[in-house]
MIDOSE-1310 file (N, C-alpha, C; in nm, 2 decimals, decimal comma, always signed):
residues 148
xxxx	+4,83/+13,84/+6,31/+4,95/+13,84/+6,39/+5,06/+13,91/+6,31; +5,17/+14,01/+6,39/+5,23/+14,03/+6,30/+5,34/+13,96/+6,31; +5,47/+13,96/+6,14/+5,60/+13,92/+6,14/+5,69/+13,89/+6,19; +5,73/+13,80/+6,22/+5,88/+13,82/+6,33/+5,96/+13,91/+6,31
xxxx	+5,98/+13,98/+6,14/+6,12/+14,03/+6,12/+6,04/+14,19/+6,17; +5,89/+14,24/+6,17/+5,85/+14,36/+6,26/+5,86/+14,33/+6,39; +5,85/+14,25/+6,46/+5,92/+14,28/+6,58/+6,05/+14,24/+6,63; +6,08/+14,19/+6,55/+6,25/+14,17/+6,57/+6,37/+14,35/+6,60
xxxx	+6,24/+14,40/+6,53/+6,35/+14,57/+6,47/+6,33/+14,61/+6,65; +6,49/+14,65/+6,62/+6,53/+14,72/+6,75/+6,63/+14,81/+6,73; +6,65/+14,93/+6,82/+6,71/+14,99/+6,81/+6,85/+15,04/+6,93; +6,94/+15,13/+6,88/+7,07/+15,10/+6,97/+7,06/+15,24/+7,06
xxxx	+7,07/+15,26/+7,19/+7,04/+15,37/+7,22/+7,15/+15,37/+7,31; +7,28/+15,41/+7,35/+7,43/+15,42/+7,41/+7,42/+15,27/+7,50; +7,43/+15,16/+7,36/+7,45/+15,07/+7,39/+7,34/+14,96/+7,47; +7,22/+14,97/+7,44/+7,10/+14,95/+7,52/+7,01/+14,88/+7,38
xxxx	+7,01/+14,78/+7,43/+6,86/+14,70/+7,33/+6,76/+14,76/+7,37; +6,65/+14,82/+7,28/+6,50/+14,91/+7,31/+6,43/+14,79/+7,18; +6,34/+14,76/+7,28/+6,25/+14,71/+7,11/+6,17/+14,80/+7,13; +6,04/+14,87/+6,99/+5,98/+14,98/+7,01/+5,85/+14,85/+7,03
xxxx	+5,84/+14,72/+7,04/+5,69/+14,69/+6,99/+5,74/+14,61/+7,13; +5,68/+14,48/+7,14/+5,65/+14,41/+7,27/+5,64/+14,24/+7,23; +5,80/+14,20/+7,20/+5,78/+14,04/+7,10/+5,76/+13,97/+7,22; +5,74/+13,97/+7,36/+5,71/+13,87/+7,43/+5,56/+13,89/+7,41
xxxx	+5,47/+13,97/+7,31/+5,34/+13,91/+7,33/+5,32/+13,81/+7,23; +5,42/+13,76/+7,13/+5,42/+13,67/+7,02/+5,48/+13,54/+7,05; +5,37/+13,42/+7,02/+5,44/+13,27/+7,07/+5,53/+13,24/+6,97; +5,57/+13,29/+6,86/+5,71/+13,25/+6,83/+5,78/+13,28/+6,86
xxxx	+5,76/+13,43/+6,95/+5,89/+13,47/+6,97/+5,95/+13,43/+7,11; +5,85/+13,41/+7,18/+5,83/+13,33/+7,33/+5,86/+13,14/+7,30; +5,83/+13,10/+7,20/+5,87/+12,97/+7,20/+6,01/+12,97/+7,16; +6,04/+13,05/+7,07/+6,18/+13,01/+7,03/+6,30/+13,06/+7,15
xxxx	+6,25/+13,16/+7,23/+6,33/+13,19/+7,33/+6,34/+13,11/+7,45; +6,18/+13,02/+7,49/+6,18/+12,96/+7,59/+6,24/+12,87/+7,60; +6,14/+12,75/+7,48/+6,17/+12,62/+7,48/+6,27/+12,57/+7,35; +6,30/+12,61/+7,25/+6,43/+12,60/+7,20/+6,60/+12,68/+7,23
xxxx	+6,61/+12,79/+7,27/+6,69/+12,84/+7,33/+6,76/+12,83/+7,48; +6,62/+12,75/+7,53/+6,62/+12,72/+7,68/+6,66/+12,81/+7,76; +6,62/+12,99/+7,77/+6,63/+13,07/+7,86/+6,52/+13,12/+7,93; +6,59/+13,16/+8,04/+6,46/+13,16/+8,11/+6,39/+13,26/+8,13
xxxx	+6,24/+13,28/+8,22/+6,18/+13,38/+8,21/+6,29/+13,54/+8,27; +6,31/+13,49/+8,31/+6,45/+13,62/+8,35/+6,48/+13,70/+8,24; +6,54/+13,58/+8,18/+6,63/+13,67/+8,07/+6,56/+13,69/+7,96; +6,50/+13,67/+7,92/+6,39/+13,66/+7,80/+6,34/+13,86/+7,86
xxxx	+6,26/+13,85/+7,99/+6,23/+14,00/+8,05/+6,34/+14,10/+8,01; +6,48/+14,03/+8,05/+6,63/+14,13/+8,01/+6,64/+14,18/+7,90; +6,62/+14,09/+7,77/+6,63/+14,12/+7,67/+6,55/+14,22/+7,57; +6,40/+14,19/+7,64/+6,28/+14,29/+7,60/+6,25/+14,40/+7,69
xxxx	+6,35/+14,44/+7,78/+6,31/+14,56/+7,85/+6,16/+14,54/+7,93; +6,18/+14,43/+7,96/+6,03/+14,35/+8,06/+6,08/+14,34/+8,17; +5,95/+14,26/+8,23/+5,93/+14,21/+8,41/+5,94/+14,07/+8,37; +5,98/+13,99/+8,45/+5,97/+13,84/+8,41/+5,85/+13,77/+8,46
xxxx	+5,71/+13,87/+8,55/+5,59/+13,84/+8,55/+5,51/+13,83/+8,43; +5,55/+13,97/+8,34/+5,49/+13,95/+8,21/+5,49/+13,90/+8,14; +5,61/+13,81/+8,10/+5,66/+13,70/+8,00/+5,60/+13,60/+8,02; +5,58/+13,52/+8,17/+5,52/+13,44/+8,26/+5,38/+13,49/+8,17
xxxx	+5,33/+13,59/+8,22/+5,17/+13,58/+8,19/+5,16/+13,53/+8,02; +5,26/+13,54/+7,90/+5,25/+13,56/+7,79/+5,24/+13,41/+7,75; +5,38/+13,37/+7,84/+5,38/+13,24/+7,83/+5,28/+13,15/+7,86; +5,21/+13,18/+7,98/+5,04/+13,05/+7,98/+4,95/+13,10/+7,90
xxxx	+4,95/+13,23/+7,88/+4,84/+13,28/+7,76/+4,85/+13,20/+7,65; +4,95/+13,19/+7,59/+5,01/+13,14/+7,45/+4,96/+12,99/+7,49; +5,00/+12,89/+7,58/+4,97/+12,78/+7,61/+5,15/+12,69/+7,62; +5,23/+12,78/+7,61/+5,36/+12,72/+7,60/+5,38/+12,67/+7,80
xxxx	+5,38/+12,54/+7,76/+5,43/+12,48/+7,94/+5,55/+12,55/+8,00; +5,55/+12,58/+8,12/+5,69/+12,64/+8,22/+5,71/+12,56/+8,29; +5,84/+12,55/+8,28/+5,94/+12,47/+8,37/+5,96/+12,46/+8,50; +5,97/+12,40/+8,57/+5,98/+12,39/+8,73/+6,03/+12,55/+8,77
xxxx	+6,05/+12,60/+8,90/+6,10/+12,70/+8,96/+6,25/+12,61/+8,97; +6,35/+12,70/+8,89/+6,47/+12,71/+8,95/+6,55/+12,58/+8,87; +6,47/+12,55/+8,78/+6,50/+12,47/+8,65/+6,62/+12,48/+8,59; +6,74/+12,43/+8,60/+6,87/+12,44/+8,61/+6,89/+12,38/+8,44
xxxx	+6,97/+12,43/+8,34/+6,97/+12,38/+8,23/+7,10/+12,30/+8,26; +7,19/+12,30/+8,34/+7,33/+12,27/+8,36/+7,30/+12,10/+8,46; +7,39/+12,06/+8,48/+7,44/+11,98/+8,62/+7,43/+12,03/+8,75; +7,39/+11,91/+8,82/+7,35/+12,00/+8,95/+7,51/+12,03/+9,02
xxxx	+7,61/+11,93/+8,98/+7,73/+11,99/+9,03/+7,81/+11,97/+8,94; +7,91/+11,96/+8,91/+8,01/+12,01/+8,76/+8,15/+11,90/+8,86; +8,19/+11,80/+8,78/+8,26/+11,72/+8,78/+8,42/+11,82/+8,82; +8,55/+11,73/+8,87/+8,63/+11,80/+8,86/+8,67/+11,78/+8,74
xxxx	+8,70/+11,82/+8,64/+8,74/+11,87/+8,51/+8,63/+11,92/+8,42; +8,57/+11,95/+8,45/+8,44/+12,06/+8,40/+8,42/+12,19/+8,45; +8,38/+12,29/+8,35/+8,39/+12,42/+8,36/+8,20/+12,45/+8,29; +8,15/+12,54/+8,34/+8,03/+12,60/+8,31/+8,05/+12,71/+8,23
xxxx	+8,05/+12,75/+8,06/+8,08/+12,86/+8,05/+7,93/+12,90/+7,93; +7,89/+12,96/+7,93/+7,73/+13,01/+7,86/+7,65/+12,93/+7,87; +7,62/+12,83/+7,97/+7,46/+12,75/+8,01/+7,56/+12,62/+7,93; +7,67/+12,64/+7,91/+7,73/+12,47/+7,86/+7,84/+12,43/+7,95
xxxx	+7,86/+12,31/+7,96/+7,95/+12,25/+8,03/+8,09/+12,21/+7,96; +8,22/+12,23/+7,98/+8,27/+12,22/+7,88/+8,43/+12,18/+7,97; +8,54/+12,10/+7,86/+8,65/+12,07/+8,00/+8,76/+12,20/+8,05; +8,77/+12,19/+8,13/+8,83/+12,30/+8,24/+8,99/+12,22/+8,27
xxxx	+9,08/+12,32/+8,14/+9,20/+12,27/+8,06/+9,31/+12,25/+8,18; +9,34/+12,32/+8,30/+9,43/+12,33/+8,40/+9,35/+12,16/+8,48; +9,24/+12,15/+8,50/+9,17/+12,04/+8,60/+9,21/+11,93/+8,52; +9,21/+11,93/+8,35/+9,24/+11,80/+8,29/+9,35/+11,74/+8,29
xxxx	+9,43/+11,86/+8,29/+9,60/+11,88/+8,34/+9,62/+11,77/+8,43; +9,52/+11,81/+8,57/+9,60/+11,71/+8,66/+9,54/+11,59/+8,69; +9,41/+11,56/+8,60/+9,36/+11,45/+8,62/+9,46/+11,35/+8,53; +9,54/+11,42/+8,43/+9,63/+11,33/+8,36/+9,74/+11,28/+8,43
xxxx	+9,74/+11,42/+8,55/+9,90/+11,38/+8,62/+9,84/+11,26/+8,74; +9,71/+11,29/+8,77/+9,64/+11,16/+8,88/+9,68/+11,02/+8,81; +9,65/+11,00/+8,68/+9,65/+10,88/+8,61/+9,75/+10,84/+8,58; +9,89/+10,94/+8,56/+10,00/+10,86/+8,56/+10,05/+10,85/+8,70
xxxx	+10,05/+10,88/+8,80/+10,07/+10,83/+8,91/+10,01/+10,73/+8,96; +9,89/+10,65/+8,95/+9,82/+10,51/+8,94/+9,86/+10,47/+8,83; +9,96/+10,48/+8,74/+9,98/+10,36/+8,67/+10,08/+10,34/+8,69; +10,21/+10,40/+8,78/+10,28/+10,39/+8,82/+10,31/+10,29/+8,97
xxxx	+10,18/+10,31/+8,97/+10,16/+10,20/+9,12/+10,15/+10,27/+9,26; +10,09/+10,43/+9,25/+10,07/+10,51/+9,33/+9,94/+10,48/+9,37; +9,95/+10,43/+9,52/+9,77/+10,41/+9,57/+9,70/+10,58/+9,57; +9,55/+10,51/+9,58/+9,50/+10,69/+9,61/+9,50/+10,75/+9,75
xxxx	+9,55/+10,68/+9,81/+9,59/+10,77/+9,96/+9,72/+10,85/+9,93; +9,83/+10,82/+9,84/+9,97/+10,85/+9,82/+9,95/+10,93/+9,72; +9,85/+10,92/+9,59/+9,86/+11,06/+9,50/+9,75/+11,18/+9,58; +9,67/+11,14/+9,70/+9,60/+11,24/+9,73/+9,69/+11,30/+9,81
xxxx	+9,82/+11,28/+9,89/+9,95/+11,30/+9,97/+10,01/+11,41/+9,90; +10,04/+11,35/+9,77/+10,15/+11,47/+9,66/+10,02/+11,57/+9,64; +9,93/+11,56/+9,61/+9,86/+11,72/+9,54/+9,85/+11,76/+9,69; +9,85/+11,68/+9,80/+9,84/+11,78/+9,93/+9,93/+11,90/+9,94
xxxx	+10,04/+11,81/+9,94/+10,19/+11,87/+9,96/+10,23/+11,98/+9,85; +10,17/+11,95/+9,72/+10,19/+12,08/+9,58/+10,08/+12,16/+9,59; +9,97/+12,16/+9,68/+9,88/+12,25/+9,71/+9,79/+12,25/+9,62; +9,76/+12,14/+9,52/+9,69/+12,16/+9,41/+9,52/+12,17/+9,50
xxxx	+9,50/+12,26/+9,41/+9,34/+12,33/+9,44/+9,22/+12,20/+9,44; +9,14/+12,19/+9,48/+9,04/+12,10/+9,48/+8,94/+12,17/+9,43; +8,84/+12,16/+9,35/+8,71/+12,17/+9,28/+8,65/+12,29/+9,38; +8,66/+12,30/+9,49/+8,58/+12,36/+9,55/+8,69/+12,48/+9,56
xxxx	+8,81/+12,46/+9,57/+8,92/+12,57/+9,60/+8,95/+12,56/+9,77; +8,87/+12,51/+9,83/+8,90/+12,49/+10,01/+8,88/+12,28/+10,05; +8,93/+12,30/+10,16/+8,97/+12,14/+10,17/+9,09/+12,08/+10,12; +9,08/+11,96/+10,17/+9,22/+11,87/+10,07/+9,15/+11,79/+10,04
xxxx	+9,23/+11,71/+9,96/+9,22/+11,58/+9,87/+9,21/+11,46/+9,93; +9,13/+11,35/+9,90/+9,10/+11,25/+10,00/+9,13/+11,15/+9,92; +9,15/+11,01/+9,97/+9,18/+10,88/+9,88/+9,03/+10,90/+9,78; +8,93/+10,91/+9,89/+8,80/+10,91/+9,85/+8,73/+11,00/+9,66
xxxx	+8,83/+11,08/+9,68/+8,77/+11,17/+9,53/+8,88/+11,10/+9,44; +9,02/+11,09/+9,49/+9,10/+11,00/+9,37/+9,04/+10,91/+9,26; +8,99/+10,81/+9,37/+8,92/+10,69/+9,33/+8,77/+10,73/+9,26; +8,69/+10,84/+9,31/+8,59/+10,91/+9,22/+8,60/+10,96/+9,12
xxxx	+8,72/+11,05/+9,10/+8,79/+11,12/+8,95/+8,81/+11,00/+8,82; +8,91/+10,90/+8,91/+8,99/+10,77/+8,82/+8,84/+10,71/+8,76; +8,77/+10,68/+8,85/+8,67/+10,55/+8,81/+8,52/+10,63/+8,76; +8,46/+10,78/+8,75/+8,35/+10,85/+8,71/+8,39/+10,79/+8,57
xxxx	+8,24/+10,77/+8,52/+8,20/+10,75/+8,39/+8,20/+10,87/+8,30; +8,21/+10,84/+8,17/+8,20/+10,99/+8,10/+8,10/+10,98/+8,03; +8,04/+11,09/+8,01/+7,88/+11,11/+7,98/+7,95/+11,09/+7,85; +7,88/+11,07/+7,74/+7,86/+11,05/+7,58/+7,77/+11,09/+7,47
């Protein structure tokens, strides 16, 4: 088998990754991209100037397990103060904004029907960007647990 650092060598052709060899036929190079990097047969193909059939085939050859179809590394939906930015979840700095401005308004003794009223009326965006604001998400935002 050969080297990782021989098939690593690639070349720059107006801005274009070319490998000259074929590292998805190697299980390190297929393991460390699959199942430690956690990307998927897609982009692993992107990267090597492949089909994402042939990666597939390299991958049960090798014996490395595949993941469900459509194997989501993320959340299936992203909290309001969360942002998705490179396969990571991370806080979404304008949304934390107003979850702070939600919480001083309940501690002020604003029910969630009357702070869902004011972000009506200031137009503040909702997670989805369409719809309004319901007592119902108030009380979802205020009381969600935070992962750890």
């Amino acid at each position: 088998m050969l080297s990782e650092p021989f098939f690593r060598r690639r070349y720059l052709f107006d801005t274009i990754e070319f490998y000259w060899n074929k590292p998805y036929k190697y299980k390190n190079f297929l393991h460390q991209k699959y199942v430690v990097e956690e990307l998927s047969a897609a982009e692993i193909a992107a990267q090597t100037s492949s089909v994402k059939s042939t990666v597939l085939k390299y991958l049960k050859l090798h014996g490395i397990p595949l993941r469900k179809s459509g194997h989501q590394i993320r959340k299936a939906r992203l909290a309001y103060g969360e942002k998705l930015r490179q396969r990571k979840v991370l806080a979404h700095q304008k949304e934390q904004d107003i979850i702070a401005k939600i919480k001083d308004l309940r501690a002020k003794g604003y029910s969630y029907e009357k702070i869902a009223e004011v972000l009506n009326t200031m137009e503040v965006a909702t997670k989805t960007r369409k719809g309004k604001w319901h007592r119902k998400t108030i009380w979802e935002i205020l009381n969600r647990k935070e992962d750890s």
